[in-house]
C-alpha positions in Angstrom: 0.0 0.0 0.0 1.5 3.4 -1.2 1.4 5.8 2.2 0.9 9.5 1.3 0.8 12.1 4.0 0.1 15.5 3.9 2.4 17.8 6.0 -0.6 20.4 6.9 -2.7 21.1 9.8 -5.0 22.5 7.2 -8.6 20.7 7.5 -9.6 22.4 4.0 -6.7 20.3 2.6 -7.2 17.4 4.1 -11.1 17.2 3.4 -10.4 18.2 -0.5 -8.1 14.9 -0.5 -10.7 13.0 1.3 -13.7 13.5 -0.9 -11.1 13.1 -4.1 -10.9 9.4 -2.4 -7.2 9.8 -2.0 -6.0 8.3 1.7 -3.6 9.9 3.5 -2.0 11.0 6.8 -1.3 13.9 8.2 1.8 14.8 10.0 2.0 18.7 10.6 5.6 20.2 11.0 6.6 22.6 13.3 8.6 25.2 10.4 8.5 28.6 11.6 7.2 29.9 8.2 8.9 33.8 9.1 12.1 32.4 10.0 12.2 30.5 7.0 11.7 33.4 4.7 13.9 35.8 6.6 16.9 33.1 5.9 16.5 33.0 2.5 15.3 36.4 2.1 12.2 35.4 -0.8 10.2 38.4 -1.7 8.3 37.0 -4.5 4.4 35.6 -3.5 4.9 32.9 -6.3 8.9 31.8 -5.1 7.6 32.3 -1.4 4.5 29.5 -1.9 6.8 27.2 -3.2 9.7 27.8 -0.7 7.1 27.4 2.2 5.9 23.8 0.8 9.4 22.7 0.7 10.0 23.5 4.1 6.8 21.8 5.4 7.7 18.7 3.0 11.0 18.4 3.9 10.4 18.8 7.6 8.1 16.1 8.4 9.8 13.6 5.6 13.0 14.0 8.6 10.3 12.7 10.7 10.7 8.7 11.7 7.2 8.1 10.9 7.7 8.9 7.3 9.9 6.4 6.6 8.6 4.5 3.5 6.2 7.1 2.3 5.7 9.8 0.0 5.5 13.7 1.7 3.4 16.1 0.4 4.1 19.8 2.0 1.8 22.8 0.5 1.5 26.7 0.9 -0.6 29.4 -0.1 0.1 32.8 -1.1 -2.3 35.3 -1.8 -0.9 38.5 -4.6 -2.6 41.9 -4.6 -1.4 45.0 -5.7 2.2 43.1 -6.4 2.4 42.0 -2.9 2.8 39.0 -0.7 -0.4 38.4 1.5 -0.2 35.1 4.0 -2.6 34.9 6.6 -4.2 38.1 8.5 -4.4 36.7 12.2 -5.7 40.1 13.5 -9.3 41.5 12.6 -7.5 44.8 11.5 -5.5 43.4 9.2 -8.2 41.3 7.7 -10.5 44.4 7.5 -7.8 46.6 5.4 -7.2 43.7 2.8 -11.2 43.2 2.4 -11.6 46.7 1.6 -8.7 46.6 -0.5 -9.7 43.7 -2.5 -13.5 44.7 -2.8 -15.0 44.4 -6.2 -10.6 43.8 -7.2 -8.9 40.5 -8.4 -5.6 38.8 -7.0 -3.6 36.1 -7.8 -3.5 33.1 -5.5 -0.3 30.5 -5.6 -0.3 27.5 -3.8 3.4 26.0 -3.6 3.7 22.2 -3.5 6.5 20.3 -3.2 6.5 16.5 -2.7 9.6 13.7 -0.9 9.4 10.5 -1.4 10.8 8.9 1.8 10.2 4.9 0.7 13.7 3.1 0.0 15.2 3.3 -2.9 17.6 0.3 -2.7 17.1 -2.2 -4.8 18.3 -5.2 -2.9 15.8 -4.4 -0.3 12.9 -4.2 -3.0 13.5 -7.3 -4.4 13.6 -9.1 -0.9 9.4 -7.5 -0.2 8.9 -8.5 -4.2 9.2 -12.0 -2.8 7.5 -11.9 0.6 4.5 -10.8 -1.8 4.8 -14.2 -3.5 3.6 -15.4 0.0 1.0 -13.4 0.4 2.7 -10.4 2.0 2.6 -6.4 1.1 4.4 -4.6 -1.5 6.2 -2.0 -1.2 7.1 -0.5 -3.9 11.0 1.0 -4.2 11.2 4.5 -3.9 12.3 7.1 -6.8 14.0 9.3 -4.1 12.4 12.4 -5.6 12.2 15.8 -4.3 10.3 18.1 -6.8 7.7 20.7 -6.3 5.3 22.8 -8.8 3.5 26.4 -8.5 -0.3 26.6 -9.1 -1.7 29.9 -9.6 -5.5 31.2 -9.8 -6.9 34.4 -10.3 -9.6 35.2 -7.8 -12.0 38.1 -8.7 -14.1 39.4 -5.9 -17.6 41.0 -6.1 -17.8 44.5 -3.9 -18.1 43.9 -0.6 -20.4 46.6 1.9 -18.4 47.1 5.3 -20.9 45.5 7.2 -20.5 42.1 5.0 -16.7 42.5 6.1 -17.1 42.8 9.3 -19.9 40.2 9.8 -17.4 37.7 7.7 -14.5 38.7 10.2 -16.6 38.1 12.8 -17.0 34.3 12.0 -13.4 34.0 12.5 -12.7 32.4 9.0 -11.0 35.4 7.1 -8.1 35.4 10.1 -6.6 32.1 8.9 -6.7 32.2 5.6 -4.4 33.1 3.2 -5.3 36.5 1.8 -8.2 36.5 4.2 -10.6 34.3 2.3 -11.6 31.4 1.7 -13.3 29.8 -1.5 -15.1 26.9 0.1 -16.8 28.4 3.0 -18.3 31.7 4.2 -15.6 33.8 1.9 -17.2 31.8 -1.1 -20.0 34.3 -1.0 -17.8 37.6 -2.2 -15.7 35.6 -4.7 -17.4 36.7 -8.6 -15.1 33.7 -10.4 -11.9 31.5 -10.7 -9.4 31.7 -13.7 -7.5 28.6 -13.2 -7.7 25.6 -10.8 -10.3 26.0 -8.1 -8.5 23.8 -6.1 -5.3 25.9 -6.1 -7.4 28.5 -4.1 -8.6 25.6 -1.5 -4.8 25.4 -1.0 -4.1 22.2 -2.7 -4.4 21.0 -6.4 -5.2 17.2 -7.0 -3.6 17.9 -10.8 -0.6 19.5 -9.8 0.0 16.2 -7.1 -0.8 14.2 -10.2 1.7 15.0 -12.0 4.1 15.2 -8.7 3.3 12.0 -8.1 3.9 10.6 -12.2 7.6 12.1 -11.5 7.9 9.5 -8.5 6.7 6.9 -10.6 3.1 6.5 -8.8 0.2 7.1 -10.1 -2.7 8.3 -8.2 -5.3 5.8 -8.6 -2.9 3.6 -7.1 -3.9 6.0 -3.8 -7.9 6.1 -4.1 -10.3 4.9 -1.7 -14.1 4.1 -1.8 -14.0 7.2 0.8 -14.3 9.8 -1.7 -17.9 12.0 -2.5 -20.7 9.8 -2.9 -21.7 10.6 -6.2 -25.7 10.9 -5.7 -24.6 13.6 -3.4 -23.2 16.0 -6.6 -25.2 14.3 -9.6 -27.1 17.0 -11.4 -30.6 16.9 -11.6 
């Protein structure tokens, strides 16, 4: 059984994998995401997403309890205006952005950067190729990749009155969002349209970890489940 396990806290992440009927873990790392960008000094929203993911990805795939499985660390960035907007945390923050981005558009990139932890020697694969011939579990030999990719969305908003805002801040959701929104709860109401992958702007694309996962030789059927969306529950009348 190929392992994925997503190093995010995030429950919107998590829950899109779910009803996508990929399993997975989750393993959250403990990178300190402004110490990380002051080392390497990234100013760029689009550099900075993907930087982020790497850090996440490479910090639980250090982790013992990785061992034989494949990582996959993501980050979200939110650009307005030409600059870098992560998560708010403070009602006053949120509020300036909002009223910036009112009846605007910005551009939302979500870093992702995948390590595949399972062993790549090929002695040791060919001793679990035979306890399979008894009945055992394969596990396949790792490709000992480390490669991550960049999605990017456009996300126009419709105008926004100031008491919307501050009933929205009020829920609490805006604060831990990046770019204070979000697409696929109470923020969904003030977003006009998508250009580009709408999961990108949930904070992680099932394409883009597609074709992560083609570079490390898996494919992602290989990790679905009968867990994902029922589909009587989103079949069009």
């Amino acid at each position: 059984m190929t392992r994925l396990i997503l190093a995010s806290q995030s429950p919107a992440r998590t829950k899109l994998l779910r009803n996508a009927g990929i399993a997975h873990e989750v393993l959250v790392s403990d990178v300190d995401e402004d110490a990380v960008q002051a080392r390497y000094g990234v100013t760029d929203p689009h550099d900075t997403a993907l930087l982020l993911a790497r850090a996440k990805a490479e910090a639980v795939a250090s982790l013992p309890e990785a061992d034989g499985a494949l990582v996959i660390g993501c980050d979200s960035v939110f650009e307005f205006d030409g600059e870098a907007h992560g998560k708010p945390y403070t009602a006053d923050v949120a509020r300036e952005r909002m009223l910036r981005m009112s009846g605007s558009m910005g551009v939302l990139h979500t870093g992702h950067w995948l390590v595949d932890c399972r062993d790549t020697d090929a002695d040791t694969a060919s001793d679990t190729d035979a306890e399979d011939a008894d009945g055992g579990d394969v596990a396949a030999r790792g490709s000992g990749a480390t490669l991550g990719s960049v999605t990017s969305a456009e996300v126009h908003f419709m105008e926004m009155t100031a008491e919307e805002i501050e009933t929205y801040i009020a829920t609490g959701e805006p604060l831990e969002c990046a770019g204070s929104f979000t697409i696929d709860g109470y923020g969904g109401a003030f977003i006009r349209k998508i250009d580009g992958d709408p999961h990108t702007v949930v904070g992680l694309s099932i394409s883009t970890l597609r074709a992560l996962l083609s570079q490390a030789n898996v494919g992602i059927t290989e990790l679905w489940t009968a867990g994902a969306v029922d589909p009587s529950d989103v079949r069009a009348e």
